[in-house]
C-alpha positions in Angstrom: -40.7 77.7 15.6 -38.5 74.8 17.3 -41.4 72.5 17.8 -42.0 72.6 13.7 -38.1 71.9 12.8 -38.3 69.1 15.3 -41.5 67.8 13.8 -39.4 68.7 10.2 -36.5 66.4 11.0 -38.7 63.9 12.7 -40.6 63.3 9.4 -37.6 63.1 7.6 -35.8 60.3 9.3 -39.1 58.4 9.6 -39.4 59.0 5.3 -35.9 57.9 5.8 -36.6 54.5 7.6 -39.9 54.0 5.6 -38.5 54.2 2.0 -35.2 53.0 2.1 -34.0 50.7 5.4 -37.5 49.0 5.5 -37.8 48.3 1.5 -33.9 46.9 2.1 -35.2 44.4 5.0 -37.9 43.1 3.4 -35.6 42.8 -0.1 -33.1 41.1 1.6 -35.7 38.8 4.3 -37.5 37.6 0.3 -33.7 37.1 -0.7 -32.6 34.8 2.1 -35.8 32.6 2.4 -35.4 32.0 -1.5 -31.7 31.3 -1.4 -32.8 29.1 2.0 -35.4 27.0 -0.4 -32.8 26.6 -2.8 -30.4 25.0 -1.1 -32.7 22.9 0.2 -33.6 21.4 -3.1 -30.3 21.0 -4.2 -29.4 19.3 -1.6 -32.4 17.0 -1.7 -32.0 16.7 -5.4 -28.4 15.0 -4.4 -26.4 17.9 -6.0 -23.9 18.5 -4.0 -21.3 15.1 -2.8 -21.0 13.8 0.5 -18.7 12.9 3.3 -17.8 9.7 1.9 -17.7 10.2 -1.5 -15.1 13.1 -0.8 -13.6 10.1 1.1 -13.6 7.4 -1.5 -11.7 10.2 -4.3 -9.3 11.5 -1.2 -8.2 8.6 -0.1 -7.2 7.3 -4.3 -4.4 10.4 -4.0 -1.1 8.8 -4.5 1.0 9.2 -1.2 3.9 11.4 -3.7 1.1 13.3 -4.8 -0.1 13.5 -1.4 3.3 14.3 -0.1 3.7 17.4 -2.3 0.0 18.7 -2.1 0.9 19.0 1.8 4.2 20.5 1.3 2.4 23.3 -0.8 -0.5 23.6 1.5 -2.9 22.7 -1.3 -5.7 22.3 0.9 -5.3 25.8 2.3 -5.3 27.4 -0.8 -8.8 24.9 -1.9 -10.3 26.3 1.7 -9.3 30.7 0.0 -10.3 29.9 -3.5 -13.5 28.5 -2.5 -14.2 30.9 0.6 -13.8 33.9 -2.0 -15.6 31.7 -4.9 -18.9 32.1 -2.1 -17.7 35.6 -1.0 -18.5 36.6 -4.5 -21.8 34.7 -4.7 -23.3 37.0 -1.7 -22.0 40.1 -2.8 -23.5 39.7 -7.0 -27.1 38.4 -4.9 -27.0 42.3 -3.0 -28.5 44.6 -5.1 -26.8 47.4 -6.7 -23.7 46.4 -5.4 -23.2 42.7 -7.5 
């Protein structure tokens, strides 16, 4: 009698790993390796700007500009807007959550 709801529960958490947590890895292992290649083209493609072109465009800011970009801590608020621009990227790429 014990022995079989042992076996009972047994089978139902290996069901449980089997159909849900083990479809989910594999989901989300395809998901990262094809997010992974794409980067990597973009970035080969020349998509995305680097060090010193950022440079070049940062250093052209007026010093009054400057000045008041500082005082209103412009480049914290560029550092949230795009951490929660990428924050909402990840979560719309998990399924039935985005």
């Amino acid at each position: 009698m014990m022995f079989g709801i042992l076996v009972s529960a047994f089978n139902a958490v290996l069901a449980f790993l089997l159909r849900s947590v083990l479809v989910k890895f594999a989901a989300f292992f395809a998901l990262y390796f094809i997010v992974t290649g794409f980067l990597q083209v973009m970035q080969a493609a020349g998509l995305f700007p680097s060090a010193s072109s950022l440079n070049g465009v940062l250093s052209g800011i007026p010093p009054g500009v400057a000045y008041f970009m500082d005082l209103f801590s412009v480049s914290q608020g560029i550092s949230m807007i795009v951490s929660a621009y990428f924050t909402r990227f990840i979560i719309r790429r998990i399924p039935l959550i985005g």
